[in-house]
C-alpha positions as CSV (number, residue, x, y, z in Angstrom):
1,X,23.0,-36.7,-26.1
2,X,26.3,-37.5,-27.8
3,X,27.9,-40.9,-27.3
4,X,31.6,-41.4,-27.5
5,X,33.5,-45.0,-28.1
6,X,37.1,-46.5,-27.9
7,X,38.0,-49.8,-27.5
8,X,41.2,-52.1,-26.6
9,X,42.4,-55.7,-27.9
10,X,44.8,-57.3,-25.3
11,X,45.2,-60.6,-26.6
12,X,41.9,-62.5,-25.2
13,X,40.3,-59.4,-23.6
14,X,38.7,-56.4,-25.1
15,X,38.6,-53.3,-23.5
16,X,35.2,-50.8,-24.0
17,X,35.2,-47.2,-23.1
18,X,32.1,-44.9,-23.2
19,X,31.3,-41.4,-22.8
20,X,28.0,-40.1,-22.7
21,X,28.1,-35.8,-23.3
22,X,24.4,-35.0,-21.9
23,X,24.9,-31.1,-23.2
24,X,23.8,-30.0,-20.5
25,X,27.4,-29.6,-18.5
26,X,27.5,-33.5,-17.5
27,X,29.1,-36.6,-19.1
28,X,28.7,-40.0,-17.7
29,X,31.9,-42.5,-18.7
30,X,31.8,-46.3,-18.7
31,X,34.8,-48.6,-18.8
32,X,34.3,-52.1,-18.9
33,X,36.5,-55.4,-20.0
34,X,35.2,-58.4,-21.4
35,X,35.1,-62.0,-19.5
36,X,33.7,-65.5,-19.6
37,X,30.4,-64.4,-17.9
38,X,30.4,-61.0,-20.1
39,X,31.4,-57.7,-19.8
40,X,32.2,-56.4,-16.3
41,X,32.3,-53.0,-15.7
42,X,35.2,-51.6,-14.3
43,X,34.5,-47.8,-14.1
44,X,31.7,-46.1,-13.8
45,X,31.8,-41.8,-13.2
46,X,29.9,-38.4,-14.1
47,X,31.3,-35.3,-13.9
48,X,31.0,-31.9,-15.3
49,X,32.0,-31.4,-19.1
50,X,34.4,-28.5,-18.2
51,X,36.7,-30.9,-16.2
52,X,37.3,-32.0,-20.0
53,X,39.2,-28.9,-20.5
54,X,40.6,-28.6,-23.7
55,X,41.1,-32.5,-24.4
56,X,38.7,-33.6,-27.0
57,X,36.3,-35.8,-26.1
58,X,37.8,-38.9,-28.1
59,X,41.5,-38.0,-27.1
60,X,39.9,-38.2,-23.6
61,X,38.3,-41.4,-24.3
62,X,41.4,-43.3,-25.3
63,X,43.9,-41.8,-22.8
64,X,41.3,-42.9,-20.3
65,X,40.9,-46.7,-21.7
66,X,44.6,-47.1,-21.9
67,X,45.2,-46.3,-18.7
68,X,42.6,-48.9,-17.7
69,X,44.1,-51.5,-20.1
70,X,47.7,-51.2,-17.7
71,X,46.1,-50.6,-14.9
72,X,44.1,-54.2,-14.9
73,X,46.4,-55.8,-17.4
74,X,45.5,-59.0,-14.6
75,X,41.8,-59.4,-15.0
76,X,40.5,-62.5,-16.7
């Protein structure tokens, strides 16, 4: 198993992204965002590698936090 990481500061909140490549055809991602009781995950998905494509997996990674980071730019 592989494990992938990006992360996002937005002032008081961070931002985590994971990607687990099983190498077996599967990753599993993880998205969560830091808050006063911890971190609260936001995301959770597996899907086949090949849906990848041709994106690395760390380009993936941090096109797929940022969107995250805008999407929930309100949670506290």
């Amino acid at each position: 198993m592989k494990t992938y990481y990006a992360q996002n500061f937005t002032g008081s909140k961070t931002f985590t992204a994971t990607l687990y490549d099983y190498e077996n055809g599967t990753c599993s991602e993880l998205i969560q965002v830091n808050t006063p009781m911890g971190m609260k995950i936001i995301s959770e998905a597996d899907f086949p590698t090949a849906n990848l494509g041709n994106a690395s997996k760390d380009s993936y990674l941090k096109c797929a936090l940022a969107s995250f980071v805008y999407k929930n730019k309100h949670l506290t």
